[in-house]
C-alpha atoms as an extended CHARMM CRD file, in Angstrom:
* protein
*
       141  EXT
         1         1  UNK       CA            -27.4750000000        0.6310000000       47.2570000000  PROA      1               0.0000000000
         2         2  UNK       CA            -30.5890000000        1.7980000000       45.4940000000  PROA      2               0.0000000000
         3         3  UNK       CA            -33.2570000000       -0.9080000000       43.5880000000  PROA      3               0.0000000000
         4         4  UNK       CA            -31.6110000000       -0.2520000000       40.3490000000  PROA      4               0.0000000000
         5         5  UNK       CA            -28.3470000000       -0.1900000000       41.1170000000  PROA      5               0.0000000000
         6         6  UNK       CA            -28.4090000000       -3.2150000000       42.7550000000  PROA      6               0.0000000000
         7         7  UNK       CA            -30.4280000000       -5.3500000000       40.1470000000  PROA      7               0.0000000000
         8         8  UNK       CA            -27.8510000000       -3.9140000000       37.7510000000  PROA      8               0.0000000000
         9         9  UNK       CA            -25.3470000000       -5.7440000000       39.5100000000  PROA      9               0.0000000000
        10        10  UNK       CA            -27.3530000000       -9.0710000000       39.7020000000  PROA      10              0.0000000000
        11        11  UNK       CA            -27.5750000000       -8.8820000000       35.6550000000  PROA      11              0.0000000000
        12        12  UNK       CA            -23.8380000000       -8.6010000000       35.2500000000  PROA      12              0.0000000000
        13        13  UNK       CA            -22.9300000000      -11.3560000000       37.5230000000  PROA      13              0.0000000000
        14        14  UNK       CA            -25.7280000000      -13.1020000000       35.9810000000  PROA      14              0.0000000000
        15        15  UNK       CA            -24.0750000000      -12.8610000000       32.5700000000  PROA      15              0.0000000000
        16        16  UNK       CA            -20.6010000000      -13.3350000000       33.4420000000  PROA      16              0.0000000000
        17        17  UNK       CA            -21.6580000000      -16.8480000000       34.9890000000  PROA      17              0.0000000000
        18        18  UNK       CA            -23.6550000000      -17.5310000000       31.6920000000  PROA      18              0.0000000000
        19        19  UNK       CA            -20.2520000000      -16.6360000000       29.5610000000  PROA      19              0.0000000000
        20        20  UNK       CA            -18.5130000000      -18.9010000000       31.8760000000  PROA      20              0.0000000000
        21        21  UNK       CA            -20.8330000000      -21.9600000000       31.6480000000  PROA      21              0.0000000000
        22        22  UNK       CA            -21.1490000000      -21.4490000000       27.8540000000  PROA      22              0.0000000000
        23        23  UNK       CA            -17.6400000000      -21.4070000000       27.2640000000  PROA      23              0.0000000000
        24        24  UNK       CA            -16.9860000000      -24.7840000000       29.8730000000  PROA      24              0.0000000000
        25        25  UNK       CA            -20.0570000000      -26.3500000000       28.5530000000  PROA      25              0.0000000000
        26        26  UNK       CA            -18.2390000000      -25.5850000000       24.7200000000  PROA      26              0.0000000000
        27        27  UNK       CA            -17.5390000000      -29.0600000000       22.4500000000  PROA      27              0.0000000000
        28        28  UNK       CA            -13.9970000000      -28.8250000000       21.6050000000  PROA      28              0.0000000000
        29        29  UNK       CA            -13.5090000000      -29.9180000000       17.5820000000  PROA      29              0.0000000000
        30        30  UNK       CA            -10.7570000000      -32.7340000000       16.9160000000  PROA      30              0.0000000000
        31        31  UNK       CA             -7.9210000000      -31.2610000000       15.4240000000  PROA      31              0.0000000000
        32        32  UNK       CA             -6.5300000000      -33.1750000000       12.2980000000  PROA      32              0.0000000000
        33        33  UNK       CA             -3.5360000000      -35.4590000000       12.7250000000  PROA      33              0.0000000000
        34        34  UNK       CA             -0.9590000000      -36.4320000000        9.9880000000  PROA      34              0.0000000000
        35        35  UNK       CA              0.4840000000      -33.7730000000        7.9870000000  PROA      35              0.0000000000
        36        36  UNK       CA             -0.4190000000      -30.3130000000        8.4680000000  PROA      36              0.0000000000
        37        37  UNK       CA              1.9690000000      -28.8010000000        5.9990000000  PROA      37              0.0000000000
        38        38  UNK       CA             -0.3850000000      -28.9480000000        2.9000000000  PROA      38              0.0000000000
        39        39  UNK       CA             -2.4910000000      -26.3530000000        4.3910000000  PROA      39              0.0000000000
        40        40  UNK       CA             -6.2080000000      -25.3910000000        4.3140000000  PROA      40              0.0000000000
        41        41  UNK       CA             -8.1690000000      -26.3220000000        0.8940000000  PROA      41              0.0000000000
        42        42  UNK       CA             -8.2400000000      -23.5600000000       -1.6950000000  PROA      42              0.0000000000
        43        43  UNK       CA            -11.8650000000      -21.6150000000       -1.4290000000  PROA      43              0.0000000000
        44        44  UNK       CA            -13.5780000000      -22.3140000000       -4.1300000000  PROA      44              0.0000000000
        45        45  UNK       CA            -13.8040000000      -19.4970000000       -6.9690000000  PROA      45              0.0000000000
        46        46  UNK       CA            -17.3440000000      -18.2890000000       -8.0340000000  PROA      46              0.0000000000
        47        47  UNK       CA            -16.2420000000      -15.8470000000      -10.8090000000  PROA      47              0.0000000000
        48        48  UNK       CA            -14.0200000000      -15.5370000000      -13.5100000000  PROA      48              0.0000000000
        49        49  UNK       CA            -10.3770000000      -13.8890000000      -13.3920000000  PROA      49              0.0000000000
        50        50  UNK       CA            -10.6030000000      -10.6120000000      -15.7020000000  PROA      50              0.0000000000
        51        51  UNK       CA            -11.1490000000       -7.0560000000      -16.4310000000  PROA      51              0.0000000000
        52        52  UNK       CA            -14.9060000000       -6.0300000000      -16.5470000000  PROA      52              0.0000000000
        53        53  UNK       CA            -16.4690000000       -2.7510000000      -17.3590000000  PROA      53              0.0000000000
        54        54  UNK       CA            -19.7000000000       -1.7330000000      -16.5150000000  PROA      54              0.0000000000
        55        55  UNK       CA            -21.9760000000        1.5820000000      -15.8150000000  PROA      55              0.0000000000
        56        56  UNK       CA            -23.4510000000        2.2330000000      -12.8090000000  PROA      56              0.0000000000
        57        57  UNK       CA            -26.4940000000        4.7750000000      -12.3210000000  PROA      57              0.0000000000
        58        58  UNK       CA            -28.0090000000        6.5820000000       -9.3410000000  PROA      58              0.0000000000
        59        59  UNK       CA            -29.5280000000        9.6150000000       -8.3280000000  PROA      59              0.0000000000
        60        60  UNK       CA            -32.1660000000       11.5690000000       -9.8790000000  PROA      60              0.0000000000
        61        61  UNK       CA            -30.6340000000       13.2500000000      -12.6450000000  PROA      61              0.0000000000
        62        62  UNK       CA            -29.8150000000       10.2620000000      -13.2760000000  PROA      62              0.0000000000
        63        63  UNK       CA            -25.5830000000       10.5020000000      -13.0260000000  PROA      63              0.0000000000
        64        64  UNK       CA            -23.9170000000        7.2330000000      -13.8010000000  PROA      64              0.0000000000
        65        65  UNK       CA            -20.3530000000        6.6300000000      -13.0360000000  PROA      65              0.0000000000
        66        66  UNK       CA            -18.1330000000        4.1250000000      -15.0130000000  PROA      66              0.0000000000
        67        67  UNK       CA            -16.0710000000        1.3940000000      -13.2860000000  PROA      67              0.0000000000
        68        68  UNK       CA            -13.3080000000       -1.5030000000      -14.8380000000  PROA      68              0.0000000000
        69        69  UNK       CA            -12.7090000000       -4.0300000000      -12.0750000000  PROA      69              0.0000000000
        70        70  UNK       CA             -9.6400000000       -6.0650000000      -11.9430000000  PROA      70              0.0000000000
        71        71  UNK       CA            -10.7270000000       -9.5520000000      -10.2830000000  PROA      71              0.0000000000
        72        72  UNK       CA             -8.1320000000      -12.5140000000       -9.4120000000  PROA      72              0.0000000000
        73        73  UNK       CA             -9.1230000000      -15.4830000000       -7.5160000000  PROA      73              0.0000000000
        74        74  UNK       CA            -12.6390000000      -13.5700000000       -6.9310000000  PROA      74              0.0000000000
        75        75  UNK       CA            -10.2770000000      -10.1090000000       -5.2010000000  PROA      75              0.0000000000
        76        76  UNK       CA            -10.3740000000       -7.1940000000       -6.4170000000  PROA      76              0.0000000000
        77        77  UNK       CA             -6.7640000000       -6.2950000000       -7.6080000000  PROA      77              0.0000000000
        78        78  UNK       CA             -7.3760000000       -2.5840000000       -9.8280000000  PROA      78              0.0000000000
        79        79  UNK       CA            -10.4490000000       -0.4150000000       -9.7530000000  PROA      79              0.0000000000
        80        80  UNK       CA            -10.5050000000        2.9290000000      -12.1680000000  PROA      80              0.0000000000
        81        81  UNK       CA            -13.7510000000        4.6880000000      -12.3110000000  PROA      81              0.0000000000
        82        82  UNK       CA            -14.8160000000        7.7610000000      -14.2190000000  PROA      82              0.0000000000
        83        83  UNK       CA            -15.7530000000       11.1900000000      -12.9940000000  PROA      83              0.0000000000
        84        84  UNK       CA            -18.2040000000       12.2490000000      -16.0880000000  PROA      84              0.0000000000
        85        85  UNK       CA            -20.2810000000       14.9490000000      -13.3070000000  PROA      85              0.0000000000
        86        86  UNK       CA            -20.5360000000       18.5060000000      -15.3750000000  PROA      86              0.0000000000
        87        87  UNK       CA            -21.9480000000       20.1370000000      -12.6030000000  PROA      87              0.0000000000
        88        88  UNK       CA            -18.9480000000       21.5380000000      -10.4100000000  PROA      88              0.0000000000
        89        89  UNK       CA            -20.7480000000       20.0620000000       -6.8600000000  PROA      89              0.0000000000
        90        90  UNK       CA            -21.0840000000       16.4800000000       -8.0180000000  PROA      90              0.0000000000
        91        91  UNK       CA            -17.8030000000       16.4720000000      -10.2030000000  PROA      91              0.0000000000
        92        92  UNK       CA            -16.8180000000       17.4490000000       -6.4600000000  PROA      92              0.0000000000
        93        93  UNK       CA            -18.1820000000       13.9140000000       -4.5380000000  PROA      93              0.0000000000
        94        94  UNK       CA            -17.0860000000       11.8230000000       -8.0890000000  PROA      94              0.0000000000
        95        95  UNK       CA            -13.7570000000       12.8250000000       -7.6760000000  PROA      95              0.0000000000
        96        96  UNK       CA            -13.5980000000       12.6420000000       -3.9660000000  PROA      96              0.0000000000
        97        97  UNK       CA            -15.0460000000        8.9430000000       -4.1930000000  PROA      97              0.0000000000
        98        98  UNK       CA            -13.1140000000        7.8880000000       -7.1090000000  PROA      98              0.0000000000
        99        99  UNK       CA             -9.8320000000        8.4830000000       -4.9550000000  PROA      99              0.0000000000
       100       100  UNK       CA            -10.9180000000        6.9030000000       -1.7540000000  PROA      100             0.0000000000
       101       101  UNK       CA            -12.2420000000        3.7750000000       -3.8030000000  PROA      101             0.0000000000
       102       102  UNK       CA             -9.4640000000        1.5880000000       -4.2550000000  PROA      102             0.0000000000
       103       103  UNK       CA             -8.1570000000        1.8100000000       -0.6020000000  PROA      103             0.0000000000
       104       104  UNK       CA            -11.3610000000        0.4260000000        0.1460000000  PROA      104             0.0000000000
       105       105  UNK       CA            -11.6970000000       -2.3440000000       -2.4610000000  PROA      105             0.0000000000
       106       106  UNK       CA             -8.6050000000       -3.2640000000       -3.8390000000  PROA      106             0.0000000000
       107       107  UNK       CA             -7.4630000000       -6.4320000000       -2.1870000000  PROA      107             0.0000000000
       108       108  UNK       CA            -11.1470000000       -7.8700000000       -0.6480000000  PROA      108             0.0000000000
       109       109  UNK       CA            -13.2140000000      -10.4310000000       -1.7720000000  PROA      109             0.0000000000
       110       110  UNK       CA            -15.8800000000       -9.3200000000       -4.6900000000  PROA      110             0.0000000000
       111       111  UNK       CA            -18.5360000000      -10.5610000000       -2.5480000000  PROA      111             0.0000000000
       112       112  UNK       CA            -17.3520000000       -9.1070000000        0.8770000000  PROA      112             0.0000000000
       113       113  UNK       CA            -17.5300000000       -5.3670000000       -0.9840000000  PROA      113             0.0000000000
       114       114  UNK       CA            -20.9150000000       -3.4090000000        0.8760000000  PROA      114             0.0000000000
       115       115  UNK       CA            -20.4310000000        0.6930000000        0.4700000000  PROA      115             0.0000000000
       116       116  UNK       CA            -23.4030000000        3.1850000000        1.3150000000  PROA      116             0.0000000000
       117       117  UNK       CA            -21.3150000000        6.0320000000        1.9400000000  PROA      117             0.0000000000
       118       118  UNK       CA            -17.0600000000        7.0210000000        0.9100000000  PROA      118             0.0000000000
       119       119  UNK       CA            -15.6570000000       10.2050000000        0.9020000000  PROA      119             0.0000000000
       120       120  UNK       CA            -19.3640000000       11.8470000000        2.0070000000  PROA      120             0.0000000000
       121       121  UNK       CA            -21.0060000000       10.8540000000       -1.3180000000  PROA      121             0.0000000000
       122       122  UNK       CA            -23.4790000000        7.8630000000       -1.0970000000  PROA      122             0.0000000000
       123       123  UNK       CA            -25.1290000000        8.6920000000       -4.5820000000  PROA      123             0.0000000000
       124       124  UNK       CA            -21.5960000000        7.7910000000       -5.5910000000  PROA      124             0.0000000000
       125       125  UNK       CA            -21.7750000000        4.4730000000       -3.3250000000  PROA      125             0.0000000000
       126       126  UNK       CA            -25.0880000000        3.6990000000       -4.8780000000  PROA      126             0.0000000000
       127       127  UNK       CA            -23.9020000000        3.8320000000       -8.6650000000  PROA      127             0.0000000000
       128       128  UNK       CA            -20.7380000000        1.5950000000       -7.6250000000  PROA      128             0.0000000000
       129       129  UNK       CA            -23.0660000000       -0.8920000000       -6.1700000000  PROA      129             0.0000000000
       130       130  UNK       CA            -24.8070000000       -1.0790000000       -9.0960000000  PROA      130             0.0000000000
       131       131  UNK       CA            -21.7480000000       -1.3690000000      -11.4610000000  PROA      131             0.0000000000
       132       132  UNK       CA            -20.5160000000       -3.9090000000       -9.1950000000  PROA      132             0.0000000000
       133       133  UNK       CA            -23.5870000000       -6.2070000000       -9.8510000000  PROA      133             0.0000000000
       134       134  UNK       CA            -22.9830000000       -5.8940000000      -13.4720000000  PROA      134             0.0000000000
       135       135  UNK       CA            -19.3680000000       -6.5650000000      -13.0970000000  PROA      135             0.0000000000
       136       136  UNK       CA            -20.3020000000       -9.8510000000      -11.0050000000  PROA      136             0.0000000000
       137       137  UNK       CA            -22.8340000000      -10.7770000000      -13.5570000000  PROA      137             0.0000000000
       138       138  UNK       CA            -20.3410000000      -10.8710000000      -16.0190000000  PROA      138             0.0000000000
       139       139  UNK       CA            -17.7000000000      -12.5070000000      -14.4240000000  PROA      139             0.0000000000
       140       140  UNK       CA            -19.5660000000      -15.2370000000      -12.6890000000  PROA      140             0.0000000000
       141       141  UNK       CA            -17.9140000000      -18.7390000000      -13.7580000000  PROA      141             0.0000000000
């Protein structure tokens, strides 16, 4: 067994027995006694149930894209957004994003939503992102 190799194996069995002493050394949390029927707490809701519009605006041209968010219970429920592009390249990545969007929105949390690329266009990402700020803007409670 060469040097390496066999310092490679002293690291793993090194780690393992770390993992294993973290995990015994663990606290264990109380569970709750009583009734465990009523559930967790509701989350608390930081914005306002609704339909927003805003514009969103990226690139260099600049192109702008507009979106109307749906929010209940701070999830998205419906997202539309407007393909406006005139040249035929961009109309392209608008329409290809605006029909990948709501798979990837529709149903999470307004704060949990984070694109920088969909459907190969992350000029289209970038003007989402943006609209999305305005939208939480607005509907903040």
């Amino acid at each position: 067994m060469t040097r390496i190799a066999r310092s490679g194996v002293w690291v793993a069995g090194a780690l393992i027995a770390g993992v294993s002493l973290a995990a015994c050394g663990a606290e264990s949390t109380p569970r709750p006694t009583g009734d465990s029927s009523t559930g967790p707490e509701p989350a608390e809701v930081d914005y306002r149930d609704g339909e927003y519009d805003a514009t969103g605006w990226y690139g260099s041209l600049p192109s702008h894209h507009d979106v109307t968010l749906t929010i209940e219970a701070d999830v998205v429920t419906e997202v539309s957004i407007t393909t406006p592009a005139e040249d035929p390249t961009s109309l392209q990545h608008q329409q290809a994003f605006a029909a990948a969007l709501p798979g990837e929105i529709v149903g999470q949390r307004i704060d949990d939503i984070a694109l920088d690329r969909l459907a190969g266009a992350s000029g289209c990402s970038e003007g989402f992102m943006n609209a999305l700020a305005e939208i939480k803007t607005q509907a903040r409670a």
